[in-house]
BAMI-597803 format. One record per residue (C-alpha): y, z, x. Coordinates in Angstrom, 1 decimal, padded with zeros to 4 digits. Layout:
N
[[Y; Z; X]]
...
//
This chain:
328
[[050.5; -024.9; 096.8]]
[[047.8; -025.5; 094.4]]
[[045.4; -025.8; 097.0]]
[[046.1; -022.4; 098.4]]
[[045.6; -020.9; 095.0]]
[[042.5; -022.2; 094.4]]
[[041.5; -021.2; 097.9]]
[[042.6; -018.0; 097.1]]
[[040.9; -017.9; 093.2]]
[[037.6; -018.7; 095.2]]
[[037.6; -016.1; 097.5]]
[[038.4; -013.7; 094.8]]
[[035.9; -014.7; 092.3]]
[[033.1; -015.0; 095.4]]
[[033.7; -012.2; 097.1]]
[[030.8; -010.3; 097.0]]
[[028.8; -013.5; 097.9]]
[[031.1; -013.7; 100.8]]
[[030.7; -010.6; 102.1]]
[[026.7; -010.8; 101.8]]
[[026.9; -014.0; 103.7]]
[[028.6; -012.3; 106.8]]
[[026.4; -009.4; 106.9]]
[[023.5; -012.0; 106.5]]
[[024.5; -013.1; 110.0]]
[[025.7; -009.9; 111.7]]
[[021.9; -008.8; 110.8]]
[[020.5; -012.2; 112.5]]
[[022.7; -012.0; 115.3]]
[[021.1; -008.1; 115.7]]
[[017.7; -009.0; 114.5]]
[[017.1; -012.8; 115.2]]
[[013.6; -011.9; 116.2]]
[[012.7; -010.3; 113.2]]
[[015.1; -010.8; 110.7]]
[[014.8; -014.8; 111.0]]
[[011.0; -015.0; 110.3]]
[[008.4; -016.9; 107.2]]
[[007.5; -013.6; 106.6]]
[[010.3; -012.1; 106.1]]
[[011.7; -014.9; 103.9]]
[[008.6; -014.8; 101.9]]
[[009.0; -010.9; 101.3]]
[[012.7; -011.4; 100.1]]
[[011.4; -013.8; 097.5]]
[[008.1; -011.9; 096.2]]
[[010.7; -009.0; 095.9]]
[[013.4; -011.2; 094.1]]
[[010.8; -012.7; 091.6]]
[[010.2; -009.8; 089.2]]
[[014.0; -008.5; 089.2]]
[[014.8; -012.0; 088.6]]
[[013.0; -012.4; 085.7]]
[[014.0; -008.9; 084.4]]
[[018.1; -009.6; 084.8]]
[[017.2; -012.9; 083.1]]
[[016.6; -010.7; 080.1]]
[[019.1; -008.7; 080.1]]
[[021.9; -011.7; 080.6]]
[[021.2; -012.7; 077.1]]
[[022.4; -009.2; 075.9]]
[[025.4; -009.4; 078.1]]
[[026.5; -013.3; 077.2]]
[[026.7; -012.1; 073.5]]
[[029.0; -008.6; 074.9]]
[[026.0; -006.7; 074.5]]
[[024.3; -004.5; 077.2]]
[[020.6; -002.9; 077.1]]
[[020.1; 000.3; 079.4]]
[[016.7; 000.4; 078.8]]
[[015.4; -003.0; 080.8]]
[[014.4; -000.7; 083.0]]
[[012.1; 001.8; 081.4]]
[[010.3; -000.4; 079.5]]
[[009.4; -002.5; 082.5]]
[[008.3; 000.8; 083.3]]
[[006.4; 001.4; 080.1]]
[[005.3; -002.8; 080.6]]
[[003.5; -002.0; 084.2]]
[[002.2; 001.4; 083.2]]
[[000.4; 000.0; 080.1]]
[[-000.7; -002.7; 082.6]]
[[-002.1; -000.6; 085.0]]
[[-004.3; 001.4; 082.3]]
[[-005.9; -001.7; 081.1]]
[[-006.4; -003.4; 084.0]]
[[-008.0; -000.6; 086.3]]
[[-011.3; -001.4; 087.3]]
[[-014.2; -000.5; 085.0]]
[[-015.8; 001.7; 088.0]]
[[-012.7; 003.1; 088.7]]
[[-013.5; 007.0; 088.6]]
[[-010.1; 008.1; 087.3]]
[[-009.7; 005.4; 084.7]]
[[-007.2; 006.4; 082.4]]
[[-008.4; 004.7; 079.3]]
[[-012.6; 004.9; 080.1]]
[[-014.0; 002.9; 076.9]]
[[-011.2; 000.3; 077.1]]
[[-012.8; -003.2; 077.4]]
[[-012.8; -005.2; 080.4]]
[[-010.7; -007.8; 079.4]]
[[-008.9; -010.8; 082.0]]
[[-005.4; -010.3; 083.1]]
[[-004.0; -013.4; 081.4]]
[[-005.2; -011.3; 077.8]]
[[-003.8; -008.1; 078.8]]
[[000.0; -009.8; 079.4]]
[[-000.1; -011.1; 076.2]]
[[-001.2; -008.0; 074.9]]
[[001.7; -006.0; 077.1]]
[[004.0; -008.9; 076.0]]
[[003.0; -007.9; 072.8]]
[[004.0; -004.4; 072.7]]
[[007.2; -004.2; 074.7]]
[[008.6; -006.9; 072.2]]
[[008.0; -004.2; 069.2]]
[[010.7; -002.3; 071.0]]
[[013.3; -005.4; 071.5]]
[[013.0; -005.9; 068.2]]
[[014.0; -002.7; 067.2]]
[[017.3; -002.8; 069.3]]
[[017.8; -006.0; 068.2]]
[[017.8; -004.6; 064.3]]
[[019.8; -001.3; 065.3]]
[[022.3; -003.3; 066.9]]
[[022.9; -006.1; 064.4]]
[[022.2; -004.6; 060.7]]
[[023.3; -000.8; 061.5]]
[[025.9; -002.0; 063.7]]
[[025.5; 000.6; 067.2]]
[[026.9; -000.2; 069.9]]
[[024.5; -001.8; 072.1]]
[[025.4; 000.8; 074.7]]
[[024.4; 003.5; 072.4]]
[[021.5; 001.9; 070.6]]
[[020.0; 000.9; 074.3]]
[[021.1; 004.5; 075.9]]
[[018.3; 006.0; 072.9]]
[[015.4; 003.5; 073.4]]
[[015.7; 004.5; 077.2]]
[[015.0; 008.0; 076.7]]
[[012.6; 007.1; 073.8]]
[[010.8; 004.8; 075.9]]
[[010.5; 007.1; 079.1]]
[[009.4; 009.8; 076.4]]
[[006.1; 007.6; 075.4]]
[[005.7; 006.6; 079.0]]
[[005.2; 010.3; 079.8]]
[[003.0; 011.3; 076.9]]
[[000.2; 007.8; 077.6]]
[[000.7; 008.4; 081.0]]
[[000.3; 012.2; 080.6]]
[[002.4; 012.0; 083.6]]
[[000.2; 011.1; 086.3]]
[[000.5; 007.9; 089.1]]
[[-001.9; 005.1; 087.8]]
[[-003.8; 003.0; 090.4]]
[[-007.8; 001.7; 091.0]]
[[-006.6; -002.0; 089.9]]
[[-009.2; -004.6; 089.3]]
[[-009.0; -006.7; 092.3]]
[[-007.8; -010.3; 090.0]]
[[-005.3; -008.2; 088.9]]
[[-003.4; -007.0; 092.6]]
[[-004.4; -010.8; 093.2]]
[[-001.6; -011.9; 091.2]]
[[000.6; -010.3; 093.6]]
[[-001.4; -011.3; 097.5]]
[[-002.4; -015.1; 096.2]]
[[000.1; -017.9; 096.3]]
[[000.0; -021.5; 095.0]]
[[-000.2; -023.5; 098.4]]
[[002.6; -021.7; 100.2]]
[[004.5; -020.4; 096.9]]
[[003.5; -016.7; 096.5]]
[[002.2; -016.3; 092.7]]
[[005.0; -013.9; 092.0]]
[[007.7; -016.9; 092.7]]
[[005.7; -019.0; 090.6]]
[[006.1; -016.7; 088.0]]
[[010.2; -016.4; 088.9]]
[[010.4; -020.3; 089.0]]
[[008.7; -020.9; 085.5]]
[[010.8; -018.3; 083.7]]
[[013.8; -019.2; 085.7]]
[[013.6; -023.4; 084.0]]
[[012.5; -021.6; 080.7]]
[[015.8; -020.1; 080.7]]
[[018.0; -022.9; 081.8]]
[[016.5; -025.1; 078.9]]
[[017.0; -022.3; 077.0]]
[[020.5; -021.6; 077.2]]
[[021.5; -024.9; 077.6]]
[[019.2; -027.1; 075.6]]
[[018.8; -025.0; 072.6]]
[[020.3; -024.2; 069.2]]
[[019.6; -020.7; 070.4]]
[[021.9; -021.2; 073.7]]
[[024.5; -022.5; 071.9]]
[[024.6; -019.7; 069.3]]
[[024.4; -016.8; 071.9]]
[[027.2; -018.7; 073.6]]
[[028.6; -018.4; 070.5]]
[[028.7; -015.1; 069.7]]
[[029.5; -013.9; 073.4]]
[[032.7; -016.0; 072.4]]
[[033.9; -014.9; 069.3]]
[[031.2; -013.3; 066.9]]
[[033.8; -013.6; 063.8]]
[[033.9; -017.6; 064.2]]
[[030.2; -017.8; 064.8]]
[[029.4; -016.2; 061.5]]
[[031.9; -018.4; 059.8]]
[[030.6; -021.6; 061.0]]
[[027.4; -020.5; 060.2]]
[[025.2; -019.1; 062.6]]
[[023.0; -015.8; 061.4]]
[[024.6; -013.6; 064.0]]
[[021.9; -010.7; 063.0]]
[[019.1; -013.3; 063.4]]
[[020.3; -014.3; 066.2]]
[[020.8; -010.9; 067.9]]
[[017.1; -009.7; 067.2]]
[[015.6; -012.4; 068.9]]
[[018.1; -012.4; 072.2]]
[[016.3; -008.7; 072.5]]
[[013.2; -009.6; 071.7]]
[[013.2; -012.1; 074.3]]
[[014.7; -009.6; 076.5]]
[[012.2; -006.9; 075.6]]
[[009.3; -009.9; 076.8]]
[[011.5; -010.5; 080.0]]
[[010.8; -006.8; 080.8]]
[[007.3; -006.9; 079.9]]
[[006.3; -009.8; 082.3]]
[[008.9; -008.4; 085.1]]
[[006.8; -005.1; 084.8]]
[[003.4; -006.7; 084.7]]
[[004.6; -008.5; 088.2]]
[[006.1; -004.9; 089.5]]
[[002.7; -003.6; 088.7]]
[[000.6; -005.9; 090.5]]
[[003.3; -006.0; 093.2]]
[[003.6; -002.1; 094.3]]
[[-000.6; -001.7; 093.8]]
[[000.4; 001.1; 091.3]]
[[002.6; 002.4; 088.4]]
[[004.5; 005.8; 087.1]]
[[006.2; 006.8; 085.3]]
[[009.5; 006.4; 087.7]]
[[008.3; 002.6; 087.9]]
[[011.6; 000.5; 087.4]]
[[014.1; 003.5; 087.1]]
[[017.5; 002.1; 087.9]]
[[016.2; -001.4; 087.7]]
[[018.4; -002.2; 084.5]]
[[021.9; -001.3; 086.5]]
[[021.0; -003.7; 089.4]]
[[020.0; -006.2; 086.6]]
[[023.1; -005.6; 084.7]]
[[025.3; -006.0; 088.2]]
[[023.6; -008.6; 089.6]]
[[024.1; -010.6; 086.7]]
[[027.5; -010.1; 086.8]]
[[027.8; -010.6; 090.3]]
[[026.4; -014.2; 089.6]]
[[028.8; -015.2; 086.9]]
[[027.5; -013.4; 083.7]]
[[030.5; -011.7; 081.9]]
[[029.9; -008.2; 080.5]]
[[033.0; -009.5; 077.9]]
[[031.1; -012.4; 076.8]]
[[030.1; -015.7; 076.2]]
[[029.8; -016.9; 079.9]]
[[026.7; -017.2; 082.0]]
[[024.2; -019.2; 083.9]]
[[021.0; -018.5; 085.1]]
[[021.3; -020.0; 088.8]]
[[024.0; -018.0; 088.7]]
[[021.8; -014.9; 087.3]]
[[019.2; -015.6; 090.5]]
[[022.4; -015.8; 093.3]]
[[023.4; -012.0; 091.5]]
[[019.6; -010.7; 092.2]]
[[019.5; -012.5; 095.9]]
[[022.6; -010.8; 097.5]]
[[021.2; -007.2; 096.1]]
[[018.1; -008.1; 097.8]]
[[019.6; -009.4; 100.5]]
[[021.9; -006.1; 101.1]]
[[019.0; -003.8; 100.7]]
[[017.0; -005.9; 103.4]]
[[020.3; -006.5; 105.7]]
[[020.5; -002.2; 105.9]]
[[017.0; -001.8; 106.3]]
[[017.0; -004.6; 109.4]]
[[019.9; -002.6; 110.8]]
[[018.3; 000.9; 110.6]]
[[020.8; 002.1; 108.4]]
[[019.7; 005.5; 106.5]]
[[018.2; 004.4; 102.8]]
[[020.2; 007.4; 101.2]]
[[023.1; 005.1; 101.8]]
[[022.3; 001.8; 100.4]]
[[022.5; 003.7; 097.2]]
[[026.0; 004.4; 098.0]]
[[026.5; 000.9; 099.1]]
[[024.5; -000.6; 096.0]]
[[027.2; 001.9; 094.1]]
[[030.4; 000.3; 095.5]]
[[028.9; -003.6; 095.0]]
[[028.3; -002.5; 091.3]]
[[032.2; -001.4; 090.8]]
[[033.3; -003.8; 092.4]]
[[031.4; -006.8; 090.5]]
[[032.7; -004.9; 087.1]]
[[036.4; -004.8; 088.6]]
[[036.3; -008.4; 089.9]]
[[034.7; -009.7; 086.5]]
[[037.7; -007.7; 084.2]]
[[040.2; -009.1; 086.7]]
[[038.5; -012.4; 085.5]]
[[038.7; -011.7; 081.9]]
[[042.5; -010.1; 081.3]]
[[043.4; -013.6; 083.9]]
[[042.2; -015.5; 081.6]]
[[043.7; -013.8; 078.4]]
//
């Protein structure tokens, strides 16, 4: 009897997953030739790599029952600033025409920079005037889309210098650079949450903010930096997006921070709180990849793996509340 329950607890909790899995092979039974290839492997990861790294930010908001709806807009804002600075110097449409020609490495930390101005400011709205991350995210989405439009002045940015759209063709023997990139953040995180006084405190505060503060960890403190960090997350996921697509707008990442949000829950990361992990955070990312690439194989019209992206969303949310009022 106990068996069966915990059969039946699995399938519940994993469905999604599940579900993935079998379309994963319906696909490969279709489209063995082509579905089953290096290259198509290697495409799934370059296109998990920068989401990856964004959802990794936003878990942090989630674990401590926050949310932040602009991930997506600033890695928006991250790659457009990107693509300004980093367009070649004979590039006759350069956007910014006396900016410096500077090395890619200097203009990420420069981006990096930036985009963590605008964490910090969530993180400070959230913890000392107390909105509701929902809220306080909802505004710095439109605010951020706002400035996107007005440096942008709202036109497509491209003319890259070629080291910077190498980031996105060169690899490290067979590892594309952009999964390099995933795999560093992704141990950066682990060690993070697990390792650190930081982990444990965001843990803590997922858990029960009240008995955090009274055993004495700076719950404000530790909220500005979990969106700072976030805000960072973005900025390097945007960078990668940049180099990635060849290109940047101002529609770069829209929607990106609702897949994030999903797929972390999807992988184990509880909108209610104080549960997470980050292989769990990269499974979340793969199956949405994976589902977008499974329609694509099987020629199914893109207008409806929106809807189909839609129903995985509600149904993560559902299947991570069933979790939560079990448990209660």
């Amino acid at each position: 009897m106990k068996k069966t329950f915990s059969v039946k607890n699995f399938l519940s909790n994993n469905a999604i997953i599940l579900l993935i899995l079998l379309l994963m092979i319906f696909t490969a039974l279709r489209q063995s030739e082509t579905f089953l290839t290096f290259e198509n492997a290697r495409n799934l990861l370059i296109n998990v790599a920068p989401r990856f790294i964004l959802a990794c930010g936003v878990s942090g908001c989630l674990i401590t029952k926050g949310t932040d709806l602009s991930a997506g807009r600033q890695a928006g804002l991250a790659a457009c600033l990107s693509a300004m600075m980093l367009q070649d110097i004979t590039y006759a449409a350069r956007m910014w025409p006396g900016f410096p020609d500077l090395p890619w490495p200097v203009i990420l930390v420069m981006v990096i920079a930036i985009m963590a101005v605008f964490g910090a400011i969530n993180g400070c709205v959230i913890a000392f005037l107390k909105v509701p991350p929902f809220i306080a995210t909802l505004g710095m989405q439109t605010i951020v889309y706002g400035l996107c439009q007005i440096i942008t002045k709202n036109q497509p940015l491209g003319g890259y210098k070629e080291s910077y759209r190498d980031v996105a063709k060169n690899s490290l023997g067979p590892v594309p650079i952009l999964v390099v990139f995933a795999i560093v953040i992704g141990i950066f995180m682990w060690f993070l949450y697990n390792k650190t006084r930081h982990g444990k405190y965001m843990y803590a505060i997922g858990g029960n903010e009240s008995a955090a503060q009274v055993a004495g960890v700076n719950v404000a403190a530790s909220l500005i930096r979990i969106y700072i960090l976030a805000s960072v997350m973005y900025a390097l996921a945007g960078f990668l997006m940049g180099a990635k697509a060849g290109g940047a707008s101002t529609a770069t990442g829209f929607g990106y921070e609702l897949e994030a949000i999903a797929a972390c829950t999807i992988g184990g990361v509880s909108a209610n709180g104080g549960v997470g992990k980050v292989s769990g955070i990269l499974v979340g990312v793969l199956v949405f990849e994976v589902l977008k690439i499974c329609l694509q194989f099987l020629g199914i019209d893109p207008a409806y793996t929106y809807i189909a992206q839609g129903l995985v969303i509600i149904v993560a949310v559902a299947l991570d509340l069933r979790k939560y009022l079990a448990k209660k």
